[in-house]
C-alpha positions in Angstrom: 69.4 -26.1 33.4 70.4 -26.8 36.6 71.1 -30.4 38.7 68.5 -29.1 41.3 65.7 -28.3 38.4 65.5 -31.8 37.4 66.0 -33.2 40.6 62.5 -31.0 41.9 61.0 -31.9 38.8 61.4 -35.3 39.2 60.0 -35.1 42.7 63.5 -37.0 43.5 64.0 -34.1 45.9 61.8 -31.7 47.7 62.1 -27.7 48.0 62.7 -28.6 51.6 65.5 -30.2 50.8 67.3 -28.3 48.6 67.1 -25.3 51.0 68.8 -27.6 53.5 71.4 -28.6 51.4 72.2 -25.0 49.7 72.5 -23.9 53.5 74.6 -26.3 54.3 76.8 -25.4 51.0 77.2 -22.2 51.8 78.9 -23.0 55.6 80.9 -26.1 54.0 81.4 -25.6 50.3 81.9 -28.6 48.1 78.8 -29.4 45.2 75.7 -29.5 45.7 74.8 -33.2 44.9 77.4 -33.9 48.0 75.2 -31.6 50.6 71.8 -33.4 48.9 73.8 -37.1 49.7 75.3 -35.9 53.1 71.8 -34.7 54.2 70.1 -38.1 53.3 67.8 -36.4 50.7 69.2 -39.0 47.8 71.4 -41.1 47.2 74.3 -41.6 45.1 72.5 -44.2 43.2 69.5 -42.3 42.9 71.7 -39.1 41.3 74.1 -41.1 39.1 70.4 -42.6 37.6 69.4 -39.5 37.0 72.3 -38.4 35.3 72.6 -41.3 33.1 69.3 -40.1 31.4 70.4 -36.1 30.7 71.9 -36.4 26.8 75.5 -35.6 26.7 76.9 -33.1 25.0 78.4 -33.8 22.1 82.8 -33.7 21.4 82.9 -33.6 18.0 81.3 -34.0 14.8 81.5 -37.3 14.8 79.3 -37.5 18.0 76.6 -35.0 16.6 76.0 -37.7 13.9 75.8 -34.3 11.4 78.2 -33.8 8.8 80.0 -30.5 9.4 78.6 -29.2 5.9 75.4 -29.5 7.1 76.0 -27.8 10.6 77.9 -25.0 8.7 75.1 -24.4 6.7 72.8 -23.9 9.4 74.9 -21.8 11.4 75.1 -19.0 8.1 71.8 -19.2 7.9 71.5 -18.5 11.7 73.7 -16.0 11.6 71.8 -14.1 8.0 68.4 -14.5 9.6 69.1 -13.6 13.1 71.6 -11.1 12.8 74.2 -12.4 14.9 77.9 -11.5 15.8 79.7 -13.7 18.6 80.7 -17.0 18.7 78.3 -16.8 21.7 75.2 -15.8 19.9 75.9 -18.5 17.7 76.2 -21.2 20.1 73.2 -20.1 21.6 71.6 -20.5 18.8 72.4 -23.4 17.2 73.0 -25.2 20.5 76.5 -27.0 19.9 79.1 -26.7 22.5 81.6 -24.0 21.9 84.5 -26.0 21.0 82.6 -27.4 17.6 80.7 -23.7 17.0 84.5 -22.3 16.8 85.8 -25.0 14.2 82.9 -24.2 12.2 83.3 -20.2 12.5 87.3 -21.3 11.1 85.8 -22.8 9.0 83.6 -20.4 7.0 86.4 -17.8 7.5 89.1 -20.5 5.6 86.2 -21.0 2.9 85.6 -16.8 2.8 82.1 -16.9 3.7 82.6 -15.0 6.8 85.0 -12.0 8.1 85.9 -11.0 11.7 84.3 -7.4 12.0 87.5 -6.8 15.0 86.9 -7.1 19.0 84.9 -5.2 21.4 86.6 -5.5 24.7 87.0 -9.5 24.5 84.5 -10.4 22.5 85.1 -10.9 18.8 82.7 -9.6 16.1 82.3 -11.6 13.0 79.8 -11.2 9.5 78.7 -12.9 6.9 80.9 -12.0 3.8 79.0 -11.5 0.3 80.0 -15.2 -0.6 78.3 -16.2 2.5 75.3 -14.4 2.3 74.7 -15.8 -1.1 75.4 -19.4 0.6 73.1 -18.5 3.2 70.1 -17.5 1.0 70.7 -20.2 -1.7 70.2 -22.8 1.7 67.3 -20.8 2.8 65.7 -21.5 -0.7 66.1 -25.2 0.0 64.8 -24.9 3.4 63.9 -22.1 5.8 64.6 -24.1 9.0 66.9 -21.8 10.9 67.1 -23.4 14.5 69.1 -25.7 16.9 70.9 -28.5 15.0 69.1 -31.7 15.1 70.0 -34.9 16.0 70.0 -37.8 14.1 67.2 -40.4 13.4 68.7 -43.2 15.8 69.7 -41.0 18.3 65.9 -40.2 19.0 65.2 -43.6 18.5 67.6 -44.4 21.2 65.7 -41.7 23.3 62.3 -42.5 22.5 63.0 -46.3 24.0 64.7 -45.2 26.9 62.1 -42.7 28.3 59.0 -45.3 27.9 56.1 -44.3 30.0 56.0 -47.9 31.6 59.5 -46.6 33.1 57.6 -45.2 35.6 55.5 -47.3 38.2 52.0 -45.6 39.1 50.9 -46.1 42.7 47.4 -45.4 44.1 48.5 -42.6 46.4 49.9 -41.2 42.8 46.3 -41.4 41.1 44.4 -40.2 44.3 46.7 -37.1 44.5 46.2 -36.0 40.7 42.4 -36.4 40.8 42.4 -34.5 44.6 39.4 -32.4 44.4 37.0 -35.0 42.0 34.8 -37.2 43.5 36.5 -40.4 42.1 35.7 -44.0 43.8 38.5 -46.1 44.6 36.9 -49.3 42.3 37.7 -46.6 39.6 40.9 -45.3 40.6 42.0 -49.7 40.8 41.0 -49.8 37.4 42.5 -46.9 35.8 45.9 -47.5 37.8 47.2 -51.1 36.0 45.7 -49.4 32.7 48.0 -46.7 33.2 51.2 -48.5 34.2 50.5 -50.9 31.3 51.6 -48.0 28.8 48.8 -50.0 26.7 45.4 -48.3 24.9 43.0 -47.6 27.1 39.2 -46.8 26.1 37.2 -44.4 28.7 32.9 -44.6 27.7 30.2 -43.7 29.7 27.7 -41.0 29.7 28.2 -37.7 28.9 28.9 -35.1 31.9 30.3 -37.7 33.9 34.0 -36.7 34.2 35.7 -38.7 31.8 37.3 -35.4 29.7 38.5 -34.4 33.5 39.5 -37.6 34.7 42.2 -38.1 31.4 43.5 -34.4 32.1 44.3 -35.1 35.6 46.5 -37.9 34.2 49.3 -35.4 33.2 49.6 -35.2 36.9 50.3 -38.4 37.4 53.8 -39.1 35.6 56.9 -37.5 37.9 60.0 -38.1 35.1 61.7 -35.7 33.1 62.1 -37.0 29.6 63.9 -35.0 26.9 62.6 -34.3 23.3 64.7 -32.7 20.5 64.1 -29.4 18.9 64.2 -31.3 15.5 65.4 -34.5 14.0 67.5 -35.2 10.5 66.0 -37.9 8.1 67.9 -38.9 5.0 69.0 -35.0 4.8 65.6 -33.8 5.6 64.6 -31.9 9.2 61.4 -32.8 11.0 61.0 -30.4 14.1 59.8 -31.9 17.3 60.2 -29.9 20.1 56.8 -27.6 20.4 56.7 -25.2 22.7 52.5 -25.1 22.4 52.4 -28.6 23.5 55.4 -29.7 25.7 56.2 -28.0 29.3 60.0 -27.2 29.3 61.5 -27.8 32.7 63.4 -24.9 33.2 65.0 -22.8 30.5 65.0 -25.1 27.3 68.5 -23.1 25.9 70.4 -23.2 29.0 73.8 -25.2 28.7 74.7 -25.1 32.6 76.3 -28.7 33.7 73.3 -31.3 35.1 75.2 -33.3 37.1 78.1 -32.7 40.0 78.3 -36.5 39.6 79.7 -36.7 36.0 81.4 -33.7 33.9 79.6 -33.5 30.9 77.6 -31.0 29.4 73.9 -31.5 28.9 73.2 -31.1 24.9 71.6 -29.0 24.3 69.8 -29.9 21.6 67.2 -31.3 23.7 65.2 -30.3 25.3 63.9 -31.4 29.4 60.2 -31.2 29.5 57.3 -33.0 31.7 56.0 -36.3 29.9 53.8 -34.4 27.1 50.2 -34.7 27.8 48.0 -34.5 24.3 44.9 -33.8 23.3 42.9 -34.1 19.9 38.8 -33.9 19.6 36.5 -33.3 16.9 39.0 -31.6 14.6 41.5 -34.9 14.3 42.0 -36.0 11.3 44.2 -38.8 9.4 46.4 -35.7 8.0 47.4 -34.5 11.3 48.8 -38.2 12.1 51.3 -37.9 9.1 54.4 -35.9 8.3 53.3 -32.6 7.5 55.3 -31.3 4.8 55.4 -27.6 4.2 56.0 -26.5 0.7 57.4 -23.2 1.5 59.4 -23.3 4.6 60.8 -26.8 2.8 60.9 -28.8 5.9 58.5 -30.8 7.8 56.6 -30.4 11.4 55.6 -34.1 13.5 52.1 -35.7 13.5 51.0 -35.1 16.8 51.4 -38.8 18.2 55.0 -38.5 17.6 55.2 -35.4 19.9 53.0 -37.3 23.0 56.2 -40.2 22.5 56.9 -40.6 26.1 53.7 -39.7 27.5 49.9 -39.8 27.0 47.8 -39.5 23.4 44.0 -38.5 24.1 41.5 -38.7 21.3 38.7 -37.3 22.9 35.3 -37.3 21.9 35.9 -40.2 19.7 33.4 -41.2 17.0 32.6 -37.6 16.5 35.6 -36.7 14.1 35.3 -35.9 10.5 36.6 -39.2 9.6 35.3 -42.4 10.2 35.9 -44.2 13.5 36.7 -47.7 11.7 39.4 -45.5 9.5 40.8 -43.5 12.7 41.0 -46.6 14.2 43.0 -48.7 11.7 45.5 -45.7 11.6 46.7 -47.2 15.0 46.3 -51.0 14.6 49.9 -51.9 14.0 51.2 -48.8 16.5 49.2 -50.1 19.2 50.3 -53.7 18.7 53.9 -53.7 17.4 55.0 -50.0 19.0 56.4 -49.3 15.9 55.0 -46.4 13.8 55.7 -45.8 10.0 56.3 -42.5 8.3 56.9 -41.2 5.0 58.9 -38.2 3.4 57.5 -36.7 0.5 60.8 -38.3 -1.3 58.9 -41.7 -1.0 61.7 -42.7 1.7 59.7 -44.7 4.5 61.0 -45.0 8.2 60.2 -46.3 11.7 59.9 -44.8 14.9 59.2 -46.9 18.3 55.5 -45.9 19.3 56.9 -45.4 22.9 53.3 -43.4 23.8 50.0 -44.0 25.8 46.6 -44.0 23.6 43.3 -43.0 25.4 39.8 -43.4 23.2 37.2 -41.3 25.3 33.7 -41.2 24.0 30.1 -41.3 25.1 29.2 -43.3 22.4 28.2 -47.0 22.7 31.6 -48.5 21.9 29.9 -51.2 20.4 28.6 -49.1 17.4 32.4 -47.8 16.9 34.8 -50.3 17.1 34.3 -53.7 15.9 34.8 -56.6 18.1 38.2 -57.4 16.7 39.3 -53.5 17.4 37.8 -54.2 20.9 39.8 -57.1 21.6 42.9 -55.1 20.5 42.3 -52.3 23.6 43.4 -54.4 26.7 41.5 -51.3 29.2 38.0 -50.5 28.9 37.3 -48.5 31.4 33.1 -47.3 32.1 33.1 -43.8 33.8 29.1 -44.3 34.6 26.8 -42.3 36.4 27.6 -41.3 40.1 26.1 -43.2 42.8 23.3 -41.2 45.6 26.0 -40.7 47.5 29.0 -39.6 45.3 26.1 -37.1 44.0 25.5 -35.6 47.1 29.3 -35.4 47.9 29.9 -33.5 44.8 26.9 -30.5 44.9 28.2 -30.4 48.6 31.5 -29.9 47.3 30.5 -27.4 44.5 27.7 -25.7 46.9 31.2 -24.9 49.2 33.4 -23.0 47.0 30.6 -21.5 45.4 29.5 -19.9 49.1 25.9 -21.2 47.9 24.1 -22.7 51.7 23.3 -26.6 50.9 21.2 -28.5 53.8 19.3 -31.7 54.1 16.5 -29.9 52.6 18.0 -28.5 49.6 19.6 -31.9 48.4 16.2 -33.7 49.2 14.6 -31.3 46.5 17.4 -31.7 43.8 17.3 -35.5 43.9 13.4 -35.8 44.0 13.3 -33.5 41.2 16.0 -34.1 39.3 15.7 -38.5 39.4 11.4 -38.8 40.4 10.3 -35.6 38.1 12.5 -35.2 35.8 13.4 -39.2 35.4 16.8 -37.9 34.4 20.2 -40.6 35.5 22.5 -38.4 37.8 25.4 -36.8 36.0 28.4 -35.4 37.4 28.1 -32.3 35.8 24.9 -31.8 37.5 25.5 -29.6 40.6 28.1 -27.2 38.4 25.4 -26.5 36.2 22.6 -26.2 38.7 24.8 -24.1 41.5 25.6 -21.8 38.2 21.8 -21.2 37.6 20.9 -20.9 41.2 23.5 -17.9 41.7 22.6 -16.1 38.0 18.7 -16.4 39.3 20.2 -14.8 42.5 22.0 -12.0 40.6 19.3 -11.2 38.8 16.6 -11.1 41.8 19.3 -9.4 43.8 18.8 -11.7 46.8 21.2 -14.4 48.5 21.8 -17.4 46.5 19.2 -20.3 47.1 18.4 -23.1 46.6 13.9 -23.8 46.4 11.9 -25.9 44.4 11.6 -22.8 41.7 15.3 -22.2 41.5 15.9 -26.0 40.9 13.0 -26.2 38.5 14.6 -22.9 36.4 17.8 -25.1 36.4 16.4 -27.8 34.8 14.4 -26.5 32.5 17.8 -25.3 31.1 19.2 -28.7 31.4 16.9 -31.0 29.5 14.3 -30.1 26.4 11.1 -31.4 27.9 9.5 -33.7 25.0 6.1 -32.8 24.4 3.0 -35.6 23.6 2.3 -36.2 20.3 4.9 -34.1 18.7 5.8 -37.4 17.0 3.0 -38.1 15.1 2.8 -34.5 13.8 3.2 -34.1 10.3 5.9 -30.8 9.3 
């Protein structure tokens, strides 16, 4: 991981810059926070903030917050399951500096549970000895977590409060650039940019098809910051892993151990990980399990509820009110999160911590609110956002839009014949979805009939037939 990663990342500096400045290193020497400064692309304040957020890699055990048992352990278990030989494989994997990865190779070698093997060319070869083996499977038993070491309960705590989302300030220019390519209003964009900077639950309702599944996506564009997440955390002994490679968006390499900062001299720990603020999403398939600690039997440790790896970024539920479990008992799984920012968890011991519920909750659903949420769980989401139906206009902006990229030829009398149709015939509201899935049947009619793409009154009508069930008169009364 390098200064200039995180630096890009954080859209503190721009490509342009850091071309500059490695030019100018290159003539002049010196480091390459000095060119950045002597340029003008940031200041000195600007890197030393940015350096006081990288984690700092720790001196000794004492700083890891791990006993040296513990972090022994894990290391012979590294080394059984993985194979490994050097001090260097072994730092790489458990991701300690080298200084403490050597006093615990000394060690297991004092204790006989590991024998150097001799050098090749510099590099010293060590194995596990038949005492160590049996320590490392008799571990393995206990648990099969065979990773980076963790870091302690408070020390993500500590992390978790200093990366809150409402650390960053969201600016129209911010929203309008994330949802570039979406006809968005700006009455929409004014409501949905206090909502976001709030770092409060927000609910998104409103017909179906009319953006609001795209509108919370483009959201993971908006946040700049690069916050850090641990590849797993210890709890009275126990590991919960964290980092998720599925769901969070490493900066640059997530093992690298390269110094951040030419402004301060220590190494960045590496048992975190830099990633983009973690953008995520559950739908139908959420249930009240997958929001507790997951214990696993087998592999004897335990993975995070899902809300716990969106900490520092943004929570969807989408499609809310359509999960297995009731809304009113989804919904009072986050009454004291939302309101106290404090989430409670449980280890199968029966032992019971906290964790600051440092994340961003967004309730999407085209269901009438008012049949979900009682008036009391209303009252406790500040943002209530309605993503309606598009104006004439906004409509016509959007099939122009789609009728573009999709090469299909869209005049005056083209959109006259969707709108009459579509509002007058049809009596159907205008969706935003609308010219997507009308532009889609217009060229599959064209395919077919190999002929240009058009749009006439018997491609639109084909189209929405396909769109809506027509009701037929009487079939009410009918008896099955």
């Amino acid at each position: 991981m390098r200064l200039s990663d995180l630096l890009l990342s954080a859209k503190i500096i721009t490509q342009a810059d850091l071309e500059k400045a490695l030019a100018r290193q290159r003539e002049e020497g010196g480091g390459l926070a000095d060119q950045l400064i002597a340029i003008g692309a940031v200041t000195s304040e600007a890197l030393e903030k940015a350096a006081s957020q990288i984690p700092s890699e720790p001196e000794s055990f004492a700083d890891t917050g791990i006993t040296a048992t513990e972090l022994m352990t894990l290391m012979l278990k590294l080394i059984h399951t993985a194979r490994l030989e050097t001090v260097a494989e072994f730092t790489e994997a458990i991701k300690l500096p080298p200084q403490i990865v050597g006093y615990l190779v000394q060690a297991a070698i004092s204790r006989s549970l590991m024998v150097a093997l001799g050098s090749s060319g510099h590099t010293m070869r060590y194995e596990l000895s038949e005492q160590g083996r049996m320590w490392a499977q008799e571990a393995l038993k206990a648990s099969l977590y065979a990773g980076p070491a963790p870091v302690t309960l408070d020390d993500f705590c500590a992390r978790v409060k200093m990366q809150k989302i409402t650390n960053e300030t969201i600016t129209y220019s911010r929203i309008r650039t994330a949802l570039e390519g979406y006809s968005i209003t700006d009455e929409l964009i004014r409501q949905i940019g206090p909502a976001l900077n709030s770092g409060r639950a927000m609910l998104l309702y409103g017909p179906p098809g009319n953006g609001k599944t795209s509108i919370t996506q483009c959201f993971a564009n908006v946040f700049d910051a690069v916050i850090y997440v641990p590849y797993a955390v210890m709890i009275d002994g126990q590991i919960m892993r964290v980092f998720d490679p599925s769901m969070h968006i490493p900066i640059n390499n997530p093992g690298a151990t390269q110094s951040f900062s030419a402004l301060r001299r220590e190494q960045y720990d590496a048992r975190w990980v830099a990633i983009r603020r973690p953008f995520i999403v559950a739908g139908g398939e959420l249930t009240l399990e997958m929001l507790d600690l997951r214990y696993d039997a087998v592999s004897g440790f335990y993975e995070a509820p899902l809300h716990i790896k969106a900490l520092g970024g943004c929570f969807v539920i989408d499609d809310f009110g359509r999960q297995i479990v009731s809304p009113t008992t989804l919904l009072n799984r986050w009454i004291v999160p939302m309101e106290s920012r404090v989430d409670y968890l449980k280890l199968h011991t029966g032992k019971s911590f906290s964790i600051p519920f440092e994340a961003l909750v967004i309730f999407s659903t085209n269901l009438d609110p008012e049949d979900l949420m009682d008036p009391a769980f209303l009252r406790r989401l500040p943002y209530k956002i309605e993503v309606g139906a598009p104006s004439l206009e906004t409509y016509v902006a959007i099939f122009q839009d789609v009728c573009k990229k999709s090469g299909v030829p869209l005049n005056e009398e083209a959109l006259k014949i969707i709108v009459h149709k579509v509002k007058h015939e049809r009596g159907l509201e205008f969706a935003a979805f609308h010219a997507r899935f009308i532009i889609d049947q217009v060229l599959a009619i064209a395919r077919f009939m190999g002929e240009p793409p058009r749009i006439d009154k018997r491609s639109v009508d084909y189209a929405l037939r396909n769109l809506s069930i027509r009701k037929q008169a009487g079939a009410a009364g009918k008896a099955n």
